[in-house]
C-alpha positions as CSV (number, residue, x, y, z in Angstrom):
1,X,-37.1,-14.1,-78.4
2,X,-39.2,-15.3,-75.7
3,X,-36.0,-17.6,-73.0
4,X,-39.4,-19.2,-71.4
5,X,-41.2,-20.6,-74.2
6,X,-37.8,-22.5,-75.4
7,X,-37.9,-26.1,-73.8
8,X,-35.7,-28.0,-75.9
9,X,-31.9,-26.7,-75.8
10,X,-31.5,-27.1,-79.3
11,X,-34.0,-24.6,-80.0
12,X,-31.6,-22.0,-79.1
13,X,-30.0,-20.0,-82.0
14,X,-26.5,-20.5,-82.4
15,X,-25.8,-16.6,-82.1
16,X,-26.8,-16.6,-78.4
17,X,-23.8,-18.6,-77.3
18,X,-20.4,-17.6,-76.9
19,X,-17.1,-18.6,-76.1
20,X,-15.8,-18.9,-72.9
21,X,-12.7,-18.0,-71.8
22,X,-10.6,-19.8,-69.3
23,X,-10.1,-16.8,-66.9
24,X,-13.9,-16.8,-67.0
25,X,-14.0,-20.0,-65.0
26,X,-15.0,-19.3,-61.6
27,X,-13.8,-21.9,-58.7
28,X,-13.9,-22.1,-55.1
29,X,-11.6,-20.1,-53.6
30,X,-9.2,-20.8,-50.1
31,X,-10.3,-19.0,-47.2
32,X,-8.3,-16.0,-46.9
33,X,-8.8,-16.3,-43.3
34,X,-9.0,-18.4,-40.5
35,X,-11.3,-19.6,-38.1
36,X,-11.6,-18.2,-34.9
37,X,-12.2,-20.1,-31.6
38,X,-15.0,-18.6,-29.2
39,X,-11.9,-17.4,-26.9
40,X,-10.1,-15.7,-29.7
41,X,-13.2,-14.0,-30.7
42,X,-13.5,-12.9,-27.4
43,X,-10.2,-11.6,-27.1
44,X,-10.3,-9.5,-30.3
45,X,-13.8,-7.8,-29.1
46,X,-12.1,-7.0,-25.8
47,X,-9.5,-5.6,-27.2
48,X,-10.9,-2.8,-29.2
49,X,-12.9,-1.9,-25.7
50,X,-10.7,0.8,-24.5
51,X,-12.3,1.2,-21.5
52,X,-11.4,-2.2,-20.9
53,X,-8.2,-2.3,-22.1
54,X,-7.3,0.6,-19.9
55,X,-8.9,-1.0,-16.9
56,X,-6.9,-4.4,-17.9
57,X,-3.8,-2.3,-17.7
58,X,-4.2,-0.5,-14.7
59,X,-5.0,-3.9,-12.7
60,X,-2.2,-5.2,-13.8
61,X,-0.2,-2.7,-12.4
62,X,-1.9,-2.6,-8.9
63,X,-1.5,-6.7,-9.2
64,X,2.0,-6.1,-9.6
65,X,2.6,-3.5,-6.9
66,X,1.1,-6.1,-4.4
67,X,3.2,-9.0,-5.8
68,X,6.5,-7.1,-6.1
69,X,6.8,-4.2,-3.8
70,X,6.8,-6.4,-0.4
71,X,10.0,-7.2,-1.9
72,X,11.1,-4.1,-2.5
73,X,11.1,-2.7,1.1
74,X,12.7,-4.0,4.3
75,X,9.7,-2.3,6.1
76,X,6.9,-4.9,7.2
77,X,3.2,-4.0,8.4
78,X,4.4,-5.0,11.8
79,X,7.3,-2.6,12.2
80,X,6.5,0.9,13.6
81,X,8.2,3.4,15.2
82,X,7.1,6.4,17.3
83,X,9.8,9.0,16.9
84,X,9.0,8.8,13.4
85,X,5.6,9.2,13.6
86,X,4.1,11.2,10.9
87,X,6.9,11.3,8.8
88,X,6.1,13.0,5.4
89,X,6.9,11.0,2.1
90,X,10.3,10.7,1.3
91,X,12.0,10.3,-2.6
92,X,15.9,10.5,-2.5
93,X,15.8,12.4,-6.3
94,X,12.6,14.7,-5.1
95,X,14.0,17.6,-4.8
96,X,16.0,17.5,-8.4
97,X,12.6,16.4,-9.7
98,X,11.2,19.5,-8.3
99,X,8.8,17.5,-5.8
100,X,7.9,19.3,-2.8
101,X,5.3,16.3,-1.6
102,X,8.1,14.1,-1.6
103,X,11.1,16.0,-0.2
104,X,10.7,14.5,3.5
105,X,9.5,18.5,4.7
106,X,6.0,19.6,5.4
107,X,5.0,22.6,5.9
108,X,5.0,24.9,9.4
109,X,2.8,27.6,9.7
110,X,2.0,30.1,12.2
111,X,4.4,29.6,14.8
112,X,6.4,31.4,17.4
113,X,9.4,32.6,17.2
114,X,10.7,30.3,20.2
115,X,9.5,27.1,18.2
116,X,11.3,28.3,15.2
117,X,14.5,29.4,17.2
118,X,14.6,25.5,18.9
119,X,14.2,24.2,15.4
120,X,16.8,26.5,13.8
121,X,19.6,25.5,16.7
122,X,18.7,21.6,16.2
123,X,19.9,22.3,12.6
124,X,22.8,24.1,13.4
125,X,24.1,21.7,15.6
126,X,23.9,19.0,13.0
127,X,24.5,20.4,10.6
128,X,21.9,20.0,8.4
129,X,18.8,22.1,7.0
130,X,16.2,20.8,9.3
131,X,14.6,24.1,8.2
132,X,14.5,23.6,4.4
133,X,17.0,26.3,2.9
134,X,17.3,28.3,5.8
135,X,13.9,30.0,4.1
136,X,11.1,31.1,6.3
137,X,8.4,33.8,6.2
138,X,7.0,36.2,9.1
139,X,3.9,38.2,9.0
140,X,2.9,41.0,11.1
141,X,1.9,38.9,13.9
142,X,5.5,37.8,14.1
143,X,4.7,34.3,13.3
144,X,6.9,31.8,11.0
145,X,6.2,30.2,8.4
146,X,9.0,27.3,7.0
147,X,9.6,24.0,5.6
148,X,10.4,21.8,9.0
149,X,12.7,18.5,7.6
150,X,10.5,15.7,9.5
151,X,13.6,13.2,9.1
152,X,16.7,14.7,10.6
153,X,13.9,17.0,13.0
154,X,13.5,14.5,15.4
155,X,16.3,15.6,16.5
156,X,17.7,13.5,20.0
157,X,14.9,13.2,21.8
158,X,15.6,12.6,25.2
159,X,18.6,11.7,27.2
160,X,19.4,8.1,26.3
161,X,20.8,5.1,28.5
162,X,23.2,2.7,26.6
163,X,25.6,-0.3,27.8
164,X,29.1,0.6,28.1
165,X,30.0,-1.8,25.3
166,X,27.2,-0.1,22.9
167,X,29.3,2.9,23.7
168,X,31.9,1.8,22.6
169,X,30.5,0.1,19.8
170,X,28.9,3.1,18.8
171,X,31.9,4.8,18.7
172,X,33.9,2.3,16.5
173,X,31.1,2.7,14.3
174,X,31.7,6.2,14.2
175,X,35.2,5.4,13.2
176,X,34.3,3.4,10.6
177,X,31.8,5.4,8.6
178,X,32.4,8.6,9.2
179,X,28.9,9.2,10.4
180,X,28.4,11.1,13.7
181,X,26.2,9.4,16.3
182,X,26.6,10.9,19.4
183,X,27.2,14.6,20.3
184,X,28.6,15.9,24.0
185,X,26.2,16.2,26.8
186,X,25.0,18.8,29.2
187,X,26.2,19.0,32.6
188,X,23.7,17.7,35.0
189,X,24.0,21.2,36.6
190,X,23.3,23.4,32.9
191,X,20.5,21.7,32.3
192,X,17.1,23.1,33.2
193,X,15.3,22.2,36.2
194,X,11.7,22.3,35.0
195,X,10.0,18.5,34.9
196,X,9.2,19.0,31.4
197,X,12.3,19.8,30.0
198,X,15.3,18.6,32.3
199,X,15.2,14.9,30.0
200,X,15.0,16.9,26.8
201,X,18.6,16.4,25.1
202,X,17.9,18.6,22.2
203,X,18.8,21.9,24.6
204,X,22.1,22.0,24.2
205,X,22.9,26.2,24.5
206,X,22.6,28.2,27.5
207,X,19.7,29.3,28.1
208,X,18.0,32.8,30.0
209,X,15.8,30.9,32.5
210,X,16.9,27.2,33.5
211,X,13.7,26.8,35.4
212,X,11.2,28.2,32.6
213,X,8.7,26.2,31.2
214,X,9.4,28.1,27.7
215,X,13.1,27.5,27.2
216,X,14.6,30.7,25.6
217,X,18.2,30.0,23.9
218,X,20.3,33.2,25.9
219,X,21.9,34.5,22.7
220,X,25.4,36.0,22.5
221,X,26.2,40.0,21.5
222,X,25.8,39.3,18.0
223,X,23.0,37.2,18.3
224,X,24.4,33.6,17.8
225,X,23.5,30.8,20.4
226,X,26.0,29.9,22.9
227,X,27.0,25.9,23.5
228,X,26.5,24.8,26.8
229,X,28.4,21.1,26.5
230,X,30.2,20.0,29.3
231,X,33.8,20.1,29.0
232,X,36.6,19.5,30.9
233,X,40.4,21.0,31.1
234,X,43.3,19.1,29.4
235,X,45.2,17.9,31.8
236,X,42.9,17.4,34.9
237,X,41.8,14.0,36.5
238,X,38.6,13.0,35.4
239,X,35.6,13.0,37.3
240,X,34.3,9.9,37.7
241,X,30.9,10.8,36.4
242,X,33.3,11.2,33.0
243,X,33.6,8.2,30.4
244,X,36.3,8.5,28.3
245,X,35.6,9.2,24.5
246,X,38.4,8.4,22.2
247,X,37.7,10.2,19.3
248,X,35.5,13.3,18.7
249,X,33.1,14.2,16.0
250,X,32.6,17.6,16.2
251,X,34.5,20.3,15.9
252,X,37.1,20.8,18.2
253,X,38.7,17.2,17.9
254,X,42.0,18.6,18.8
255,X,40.2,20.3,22.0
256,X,38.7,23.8,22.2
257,X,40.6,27.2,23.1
258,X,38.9,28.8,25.9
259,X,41.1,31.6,27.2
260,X,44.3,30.4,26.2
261,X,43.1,26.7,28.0
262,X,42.1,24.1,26.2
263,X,39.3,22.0,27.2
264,X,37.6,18.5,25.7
265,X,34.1,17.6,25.5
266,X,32.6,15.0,27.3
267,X,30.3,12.8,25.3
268,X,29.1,10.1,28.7
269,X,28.1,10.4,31.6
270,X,28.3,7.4,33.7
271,X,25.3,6.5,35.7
272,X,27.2,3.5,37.6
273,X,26.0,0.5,35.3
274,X,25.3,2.4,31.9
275,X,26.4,5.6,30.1
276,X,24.1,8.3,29.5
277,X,24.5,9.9,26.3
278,X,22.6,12.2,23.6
279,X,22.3,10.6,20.3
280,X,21.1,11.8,17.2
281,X,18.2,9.6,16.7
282,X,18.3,9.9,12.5
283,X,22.1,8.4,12.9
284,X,21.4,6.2,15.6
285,X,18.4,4.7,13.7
286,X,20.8,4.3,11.2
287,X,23.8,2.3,13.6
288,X,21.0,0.6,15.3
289,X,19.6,-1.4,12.2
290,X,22.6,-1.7,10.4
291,X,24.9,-2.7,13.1
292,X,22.6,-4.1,15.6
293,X,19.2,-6.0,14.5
294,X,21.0,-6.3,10.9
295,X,17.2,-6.1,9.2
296,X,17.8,-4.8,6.0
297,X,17.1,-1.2,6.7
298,X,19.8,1.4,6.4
299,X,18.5,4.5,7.4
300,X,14.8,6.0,8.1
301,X,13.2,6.6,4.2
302,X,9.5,6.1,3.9
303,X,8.3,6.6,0.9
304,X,4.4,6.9,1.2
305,X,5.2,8.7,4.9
306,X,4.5,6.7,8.2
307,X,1.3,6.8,10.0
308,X,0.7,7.7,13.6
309,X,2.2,4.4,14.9
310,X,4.8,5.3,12.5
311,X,4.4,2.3,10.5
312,X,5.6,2.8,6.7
313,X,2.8,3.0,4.8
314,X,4.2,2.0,1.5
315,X,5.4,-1.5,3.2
316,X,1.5,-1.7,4.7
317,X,-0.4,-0.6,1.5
318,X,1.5,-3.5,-0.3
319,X,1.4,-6.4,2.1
320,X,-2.7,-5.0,2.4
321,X,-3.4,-4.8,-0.8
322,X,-1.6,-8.2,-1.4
323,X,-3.8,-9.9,1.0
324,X,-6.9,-8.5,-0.5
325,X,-6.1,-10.0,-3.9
326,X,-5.0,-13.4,-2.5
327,X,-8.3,-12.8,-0.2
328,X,-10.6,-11.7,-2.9
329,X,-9.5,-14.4,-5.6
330,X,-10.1,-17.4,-3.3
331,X,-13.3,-16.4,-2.0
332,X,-14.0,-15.8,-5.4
333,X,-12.7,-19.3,-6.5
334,X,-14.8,-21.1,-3.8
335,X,-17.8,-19.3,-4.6
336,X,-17.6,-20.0,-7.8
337,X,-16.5,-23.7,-7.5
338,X,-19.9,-24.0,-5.1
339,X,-21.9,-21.9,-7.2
340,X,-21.5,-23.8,-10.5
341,X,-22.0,-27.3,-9.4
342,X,-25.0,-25.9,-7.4
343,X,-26.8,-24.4,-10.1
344,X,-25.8,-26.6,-13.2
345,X,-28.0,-29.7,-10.8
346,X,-30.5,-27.0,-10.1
347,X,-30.9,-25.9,-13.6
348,X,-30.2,-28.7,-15.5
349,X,-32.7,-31.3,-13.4
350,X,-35.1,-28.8,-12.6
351,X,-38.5,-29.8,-11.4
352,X,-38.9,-30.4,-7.7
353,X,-35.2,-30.7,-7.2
354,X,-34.8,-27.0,-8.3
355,X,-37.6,-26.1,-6.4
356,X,-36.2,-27.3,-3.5
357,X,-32.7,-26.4,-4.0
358,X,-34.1,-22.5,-4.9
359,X,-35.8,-22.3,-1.5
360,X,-33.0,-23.3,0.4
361,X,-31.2,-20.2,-1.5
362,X,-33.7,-17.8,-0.9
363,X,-33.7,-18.8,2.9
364,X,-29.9,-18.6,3.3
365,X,-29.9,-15.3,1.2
366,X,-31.9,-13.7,3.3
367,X,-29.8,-13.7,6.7
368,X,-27.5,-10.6,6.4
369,X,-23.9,-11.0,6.3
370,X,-23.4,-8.9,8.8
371,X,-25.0,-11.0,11.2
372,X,-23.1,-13.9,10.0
373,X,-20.1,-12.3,10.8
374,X,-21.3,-11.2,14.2
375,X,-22.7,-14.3,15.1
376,X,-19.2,-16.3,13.9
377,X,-17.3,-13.5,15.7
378,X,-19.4,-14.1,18.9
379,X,-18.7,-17.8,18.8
380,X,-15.4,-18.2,17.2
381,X,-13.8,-15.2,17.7
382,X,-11.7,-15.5,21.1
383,X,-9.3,-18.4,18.9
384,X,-10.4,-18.3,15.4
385,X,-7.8,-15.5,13.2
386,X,-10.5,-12.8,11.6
387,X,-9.4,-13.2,8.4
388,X,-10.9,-17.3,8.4
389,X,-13.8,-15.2,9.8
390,X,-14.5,-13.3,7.1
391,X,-13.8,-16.0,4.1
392,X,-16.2,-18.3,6.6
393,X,-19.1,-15.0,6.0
394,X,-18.5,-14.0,2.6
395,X,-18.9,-17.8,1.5
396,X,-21.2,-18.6,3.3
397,X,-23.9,-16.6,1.2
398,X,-21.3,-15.4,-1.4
399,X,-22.3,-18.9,-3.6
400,X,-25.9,-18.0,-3.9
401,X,-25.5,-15.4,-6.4
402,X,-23.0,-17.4,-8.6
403,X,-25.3,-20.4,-8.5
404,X,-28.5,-18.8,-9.6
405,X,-26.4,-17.2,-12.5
406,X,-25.1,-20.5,-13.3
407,X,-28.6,-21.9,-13.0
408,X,-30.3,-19.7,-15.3
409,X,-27.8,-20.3,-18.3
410,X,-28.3,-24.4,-17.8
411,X,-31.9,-23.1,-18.1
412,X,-30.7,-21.2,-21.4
413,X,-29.0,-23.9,-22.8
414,X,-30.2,-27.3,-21.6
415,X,-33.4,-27.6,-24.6
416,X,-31.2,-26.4,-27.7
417,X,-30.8,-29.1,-30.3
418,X,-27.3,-29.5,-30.0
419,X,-28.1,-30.7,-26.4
420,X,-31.2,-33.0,-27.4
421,X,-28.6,-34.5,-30.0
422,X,-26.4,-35.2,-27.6
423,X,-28.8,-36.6,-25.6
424,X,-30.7,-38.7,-28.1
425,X,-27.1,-39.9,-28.8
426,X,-26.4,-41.1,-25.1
427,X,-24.3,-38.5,-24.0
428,X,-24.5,-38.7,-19.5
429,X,-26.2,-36.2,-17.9
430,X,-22.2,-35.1,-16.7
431,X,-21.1,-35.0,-20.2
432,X,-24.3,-33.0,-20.8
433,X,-23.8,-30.6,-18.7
434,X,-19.8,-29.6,-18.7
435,X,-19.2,-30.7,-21.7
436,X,-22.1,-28.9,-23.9
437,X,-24.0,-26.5,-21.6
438,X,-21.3,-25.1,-19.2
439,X,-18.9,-23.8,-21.7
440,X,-21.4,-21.9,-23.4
441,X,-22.2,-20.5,-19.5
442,X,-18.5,-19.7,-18.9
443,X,-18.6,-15.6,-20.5
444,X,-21.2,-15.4,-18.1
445,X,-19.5,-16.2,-15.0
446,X,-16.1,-15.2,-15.6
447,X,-17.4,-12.2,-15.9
448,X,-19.7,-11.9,-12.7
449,X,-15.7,-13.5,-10.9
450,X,-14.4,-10.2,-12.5
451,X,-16.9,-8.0,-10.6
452,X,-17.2,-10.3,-7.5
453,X,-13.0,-9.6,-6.9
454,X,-13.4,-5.7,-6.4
455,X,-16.8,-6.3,-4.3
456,X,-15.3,-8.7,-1.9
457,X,-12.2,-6.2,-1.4
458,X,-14.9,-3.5,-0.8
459,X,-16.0,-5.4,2.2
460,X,-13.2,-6.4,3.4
461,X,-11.6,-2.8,3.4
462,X,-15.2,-1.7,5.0
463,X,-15.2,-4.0,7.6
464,X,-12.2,-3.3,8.2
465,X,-12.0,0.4,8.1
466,X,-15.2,0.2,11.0
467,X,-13.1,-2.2,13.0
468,X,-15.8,-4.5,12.6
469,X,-12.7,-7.1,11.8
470,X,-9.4,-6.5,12.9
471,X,-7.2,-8.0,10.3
472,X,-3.9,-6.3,12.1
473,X,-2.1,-9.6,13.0
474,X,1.7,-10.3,12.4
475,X,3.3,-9.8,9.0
476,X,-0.8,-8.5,8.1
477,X,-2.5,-5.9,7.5
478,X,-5.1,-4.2,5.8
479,X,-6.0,-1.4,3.3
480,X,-9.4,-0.5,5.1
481,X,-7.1,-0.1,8.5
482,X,-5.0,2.5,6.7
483,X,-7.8,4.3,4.9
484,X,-9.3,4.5,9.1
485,X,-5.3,5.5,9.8
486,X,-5.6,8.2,7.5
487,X,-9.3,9.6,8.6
488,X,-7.7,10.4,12.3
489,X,-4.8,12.4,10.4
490,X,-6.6,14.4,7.9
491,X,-6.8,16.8,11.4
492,X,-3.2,17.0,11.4
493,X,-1.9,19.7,9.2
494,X,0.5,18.2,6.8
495,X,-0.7,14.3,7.2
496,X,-3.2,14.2,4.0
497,X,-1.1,12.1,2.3
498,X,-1.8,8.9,5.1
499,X,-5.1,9.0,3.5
500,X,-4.2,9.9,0.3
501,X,-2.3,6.5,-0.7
502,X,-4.8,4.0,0.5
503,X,-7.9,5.9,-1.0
504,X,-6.6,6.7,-4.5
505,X,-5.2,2.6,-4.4
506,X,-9.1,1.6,-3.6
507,X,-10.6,4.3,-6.3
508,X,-8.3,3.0,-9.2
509,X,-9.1,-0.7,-8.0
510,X,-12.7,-0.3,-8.2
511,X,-12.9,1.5,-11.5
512,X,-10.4,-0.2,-13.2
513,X,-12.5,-3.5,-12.2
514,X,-15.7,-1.6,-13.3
515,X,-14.6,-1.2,-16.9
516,X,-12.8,-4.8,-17.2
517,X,-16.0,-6.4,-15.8
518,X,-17.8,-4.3,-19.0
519,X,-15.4,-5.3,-21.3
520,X,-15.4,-9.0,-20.6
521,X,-19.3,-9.0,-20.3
522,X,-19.2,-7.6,-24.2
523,X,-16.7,-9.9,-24.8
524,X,-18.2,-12.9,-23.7
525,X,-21.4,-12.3,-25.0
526,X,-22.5,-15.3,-27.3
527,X,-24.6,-12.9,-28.9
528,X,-21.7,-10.6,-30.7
529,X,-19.6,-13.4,-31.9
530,X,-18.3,-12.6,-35.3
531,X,-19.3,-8.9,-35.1
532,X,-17.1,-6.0,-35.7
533,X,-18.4,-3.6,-33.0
């Protein structure tokens, strides 16, 4: 039977219908899920990005290490000392992790057998393996080759002047801790004569040539290195050139036996108004910060190394790369701030407004930044601090770019219906436009903020690594500074690692950045709401 030539309903044959069953019923059914908001949409995209993710993850830590690690260290940027200059990276549990890099040594090669003899008597005078293990190499040019501990090898230095109260201050710390600062002197007369070595306090032994300019240690019949402290008999009136030591701290506290005599070291000499002593610097660092200045620090451990000026570089790659973000994030804010109310009146008026608002652009756009920042340098910089420099350069074209951005989505959005509805229902021109056109701007711009943060930290460590801006002030420093810090020491053998830090910080900040920025520009993207990609 033909269903289209049937136009009356009872015209149907009875056998055609059927009985329907309840279950057979259909109905609307509940949503089995719900609705997503633009953000949460956004979020879920991002999230199965994991490039982006990784790059998320990764900032996060490097945010962190800014935030927290300044308050982690007792070290500050403006700290520094010279003894310890080029002092290798330090980890206390290095060496049971099996860390060479961090163990505090680096690495001597090729050198003399009088270098490695001075090196070898520093260490067994304290004690300690100032060359690692006692290990070393020799070729057949009779050069060494060792691990040289760059902590405890700083040995003492020269002959140092102190008060007669630090002296004895020094010794009741001595007393107290156990720890041995100070070690008996050299007779005036023992010591050698030539100008560069009569001040140096770590020759201690006799010695073949006093007035040398080599010092060679004169060695014993078996070989060993003979002490050359001054002493005096037991017994005897002291000279007056003698300060009196209450305790000693080597051995031979009870006195030394010297052919049936026994004699005492002297650890002073006194110059009249101070005592001259010789101090083991690593110990007296250690007294001089904890007993003295009281500044947190109890003993020399960098753990990044030190630089040249001996500044710790952990302490400055944290404080830098804390001022970059805080740095980077306003500039970022303010140049958005600008940018968006700028271009949402361009774009959304238009006509000769825009035209005359674009030209203005295009006119400050053109003036390189670089001489912006010479010009403000010329004219503010004898009392102006660099760093209100800089934020004064990067803003003062850094808008532009956010504005035409924001400009061009007002352009987007401004003639869609739901826009003319608004309109037509007499929405203001303010409501208009952050109420209906700006939110559907805000992917794009949040995510031009993520890529503008890693740029304007890129200048900043440029500028800073040319010395173009010196942001060295105080408590302040900056990452570009140690990255120029680390160019200088990349001659020294051993002293990779002051570049090492600061450069792989930067590389991980801009490619991390790189792949967020993709991420929340997919993410954002009106265009893929509701996909699955």
């Amino acid at each position: 039977m033909d269903m289209k030539k049937i136009n009356n309903i009872n015209d149907i044959p009875a056998e055609k219908f059927r009985l329907a069953n309840r279950e057979d019923t259909s109905h609307d059914k509940k949503l089995e899920t719900k609705p997503l908001t633009y953000f949460q949409d956004a979020f879920r995209r991002f999230c199965k990005n994991k490039g982006a993710v990784v790059g998320a993850v990764v900032i996060s830590i490097l945010v962190l290490f800014a935030l927290i690690a300044p308050l982690f260290t007792p070290f500050t940027p403006g700290y520094h000392d010279k003894k310890y200059m080029y002092a290798t990276p330090k980890l206390p549990i290095a060496e049971e992790l099996g860390l060479d890099f961090w163990d505090g040594y680096k690495k001597k090669t090729e050198v003399n057998y009088m270098t490695y003899l001075k090196d070898y008597a520093l260490g067994l005078e304290l004690g300690r393996d100032v060359i690692k293990d006692g290990e070393y190499t020799v070729d057949d040019n009779g050069m060494y080759t060792y691990r040289y501990d760059t902590y405890h090898g700083v040995g003492f230095g020269k002959y140092k002047k102190v008060s007669f109260q630090e002296y004895e201050d020094i010794q009741r710390y001595q007393r107290e801790t156990g720890r041995q600062v100070l070690y008996p002197v050299v007779a005036l007369n023992d010591r050698p004569t030539h100008l560069k070595n009569a001040e140096d306090a770590n020759i201690y032994y006799v010695t073949e040539n006093p007035a040398a300019a080599t010092i060679r240690p004169k060695l014993d019949a078996d070989g060993n290195i003979q002490v050359n402290y001054w002493k005096y008999k037991e017994g005897t009136t002291l000279s007056a050139l003698i300060v009196p030591y209450d305790s000693q701290r080597i051995e031979g506290e009870d006195g030394v036996q010297i052919n049936g005599e026994t004699y005492y070291y002297v650890y002073g000499r006194n110059l009249g108004g101070s005592v001259e002593v010789r101090a083991d610097y690593y110990e007296y660092y250690t007294y001089y910060h904890t007993q003295v200045e009281k500044d947190g620090i109890e003993e020399p451990l960098f753990l990044f190394g030190t630089t040249e000026e001996g500044k710790d570089i952990f302490a400055c790659l944290s404080y830098g790369a804390r001022f970059s973000f805080i740095f980077a994030i306003l500039v970022a804010v303010v140049n958005l701030v600008v940018g968006v109310i700028w271009g949402s009146i361009s774009g959304y008026y238009g006509g000769k407004l825009d035209l005359a608002m674009e030209r203005f652009c295009e006119v400050l756009g053109a003036v390189p930044t670089m001489i912006v920042i010479t010009l403000l340098k010329y004219h503010l910089g004898g009392t102006t601090p660099q760093a209100l420099i800089l934020f004064i350069a990067f803003f003062a074209t850094g808008w532009i770019g956010m504005a035409g951005r924001t400009r061009m989505q007002f352009y987007r959005f401004k003639n869609q219906e739901y826009v003319l509805t608004a309109r037509t229902l007499g929405a203001k021109d303010r409501r208009i436009m952050f109420k209906h056109i700006f939110p559907n701007a805000i992917g794009t711009l949040v995510t031009s903020c993520a890529l503008i943060i890693p740029s304007m930290i890129y200048s900043e460590t440029s500028l800073s690594y040319l010395g173009i801006i010196n942001l060295e002030a105080g408590e302040r420093t900056s990452v570009g500074t140690l990255i120029a810090a680390g160019q200088k020491a990349i001659i020294i053998p051993g002293a990779a690692y002051v570049a090492i830090f600061p450069c792989v910080f930067l590389i991980m900040l801009m490619l991390s950045f790189n792949l967020f920025g993709n991420g929340l520009r997919d993410a954002f993207n009106p265009s893929l709401r509701g996909t699955e990609g």
